[in-house]
C-alpha positions in Angstrom: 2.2 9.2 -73.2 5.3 10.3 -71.9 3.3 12.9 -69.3 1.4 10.2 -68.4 4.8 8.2 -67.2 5.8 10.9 -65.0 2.7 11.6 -63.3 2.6 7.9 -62.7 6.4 8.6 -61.3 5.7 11.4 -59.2 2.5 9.7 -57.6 4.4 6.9 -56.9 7.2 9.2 -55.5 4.3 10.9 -53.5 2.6 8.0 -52.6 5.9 6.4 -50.9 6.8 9.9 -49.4 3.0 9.9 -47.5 3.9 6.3 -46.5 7.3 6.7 -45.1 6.1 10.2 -43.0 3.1 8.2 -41.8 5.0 5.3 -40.8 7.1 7.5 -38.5 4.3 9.0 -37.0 3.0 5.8 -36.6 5.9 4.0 -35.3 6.4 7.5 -32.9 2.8 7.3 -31.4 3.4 3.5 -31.0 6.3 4.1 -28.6 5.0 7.2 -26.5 1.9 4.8 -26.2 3.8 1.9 -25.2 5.6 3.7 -22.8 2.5 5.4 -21.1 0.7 2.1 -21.0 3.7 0.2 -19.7 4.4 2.7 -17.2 0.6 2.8 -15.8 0.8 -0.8 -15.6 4.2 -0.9 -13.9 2.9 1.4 -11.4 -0.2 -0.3 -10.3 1.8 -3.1 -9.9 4.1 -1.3 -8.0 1.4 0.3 -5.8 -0.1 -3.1 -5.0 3.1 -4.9 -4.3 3.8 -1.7 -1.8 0.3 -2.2 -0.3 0.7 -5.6 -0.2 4.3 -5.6 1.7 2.6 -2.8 4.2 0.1 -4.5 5.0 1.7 -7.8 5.9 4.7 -5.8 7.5 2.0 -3.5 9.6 -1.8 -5.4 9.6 -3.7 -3.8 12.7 -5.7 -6.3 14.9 -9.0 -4.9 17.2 -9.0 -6.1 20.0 -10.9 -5.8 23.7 -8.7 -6.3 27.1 -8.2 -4.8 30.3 -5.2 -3.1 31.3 -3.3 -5.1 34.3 -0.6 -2.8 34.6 1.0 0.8 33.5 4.7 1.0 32.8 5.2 4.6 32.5 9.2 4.1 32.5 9.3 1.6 30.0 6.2 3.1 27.8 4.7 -0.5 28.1 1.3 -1.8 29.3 0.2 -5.3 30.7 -3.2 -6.5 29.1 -5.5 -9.3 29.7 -6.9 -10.0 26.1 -9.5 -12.0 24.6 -8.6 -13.9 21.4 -7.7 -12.1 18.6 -8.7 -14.1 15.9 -7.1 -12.3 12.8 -3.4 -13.5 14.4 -5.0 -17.1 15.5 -3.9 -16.3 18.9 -5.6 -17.1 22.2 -7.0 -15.0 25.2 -3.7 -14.2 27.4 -1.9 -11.5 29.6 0.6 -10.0 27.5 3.1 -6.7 27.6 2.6 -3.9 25.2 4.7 -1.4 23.4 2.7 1.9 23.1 3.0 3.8 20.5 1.4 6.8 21.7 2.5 8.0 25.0 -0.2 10.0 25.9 -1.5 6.4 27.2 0.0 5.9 30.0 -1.5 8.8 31.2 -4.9 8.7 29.9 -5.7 4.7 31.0 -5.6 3.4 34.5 -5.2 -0.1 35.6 -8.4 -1.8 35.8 -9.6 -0.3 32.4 -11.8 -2.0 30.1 -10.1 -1.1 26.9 -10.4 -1.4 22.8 -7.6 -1.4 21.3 -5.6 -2.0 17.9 -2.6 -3.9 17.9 0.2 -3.6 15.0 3.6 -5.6 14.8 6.5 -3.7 13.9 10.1 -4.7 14.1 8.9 -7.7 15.8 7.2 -6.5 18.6 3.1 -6.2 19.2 2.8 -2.2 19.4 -0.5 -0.6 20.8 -1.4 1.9 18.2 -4.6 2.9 19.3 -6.5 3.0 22.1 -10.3 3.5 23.8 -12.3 2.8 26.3 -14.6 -0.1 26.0 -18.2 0.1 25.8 
């Protein structure tokens, strides 16, 4: 009877011991899981709040004109535009950053043009350009 008290002992002794090691690994894959689930979710959040900010910062707007006027000096261009819908704003002559330089020397006055339109700092930029069909 006596043996039988210890083996009851010892299993019990065992039986916690298994219990106390699983719990760690238990409570150890809990956190590493956690951690990588937390920091998926933090960076998809992060990645959309980033797209989100870029893309009200720098949205691009097609649009069709033709080019009034070349300021070389001033890397601008004058453009009579139809409506561009996306910004709610009417047909109108406006002035133009450009972006890409190469531009001015490409289009003439006179040109029917496509183009896409971003605003940056402020300022309507010409970011791309074509001819028009």
């Amino acid at each position: 009877m006596l043996m039988i008290q210890l083996t009851t002992i010892d299993f019990l002794n065992s039986f916690e011991e298994f219990f106390m090691k699983l719990s760690k690994h238990l409570f150890a894959f809990l956190l590493v899981f956690s951690a990588a689930w937390f920091t998926t979710v933090y960076a998809q959040d992060k990645h959309d709040s980033h797209a989100d900010a870029m893309s009200a910062v720098s949205a691009s707007h097609m649009v069709e004109g033709e080019i009034k006027k070349i300021n070389r000096e001033n890397k601008k261009m004058t453009i009579k535009h139809g409506d561009i819908k996306s910004l709610d704003m009417p047909g109108m002559t406006m002035v133009f950053q450009i972006r890409d330089t190469s531009f001015l020397e490409t289009f003439k006055a006179g040109d029917k043009v496509k183009f896409v339109i971003e605003k940056l700092d402020g300022a309507f930029v010409v970011t791309s350009m074509q001819l028009a069909d």
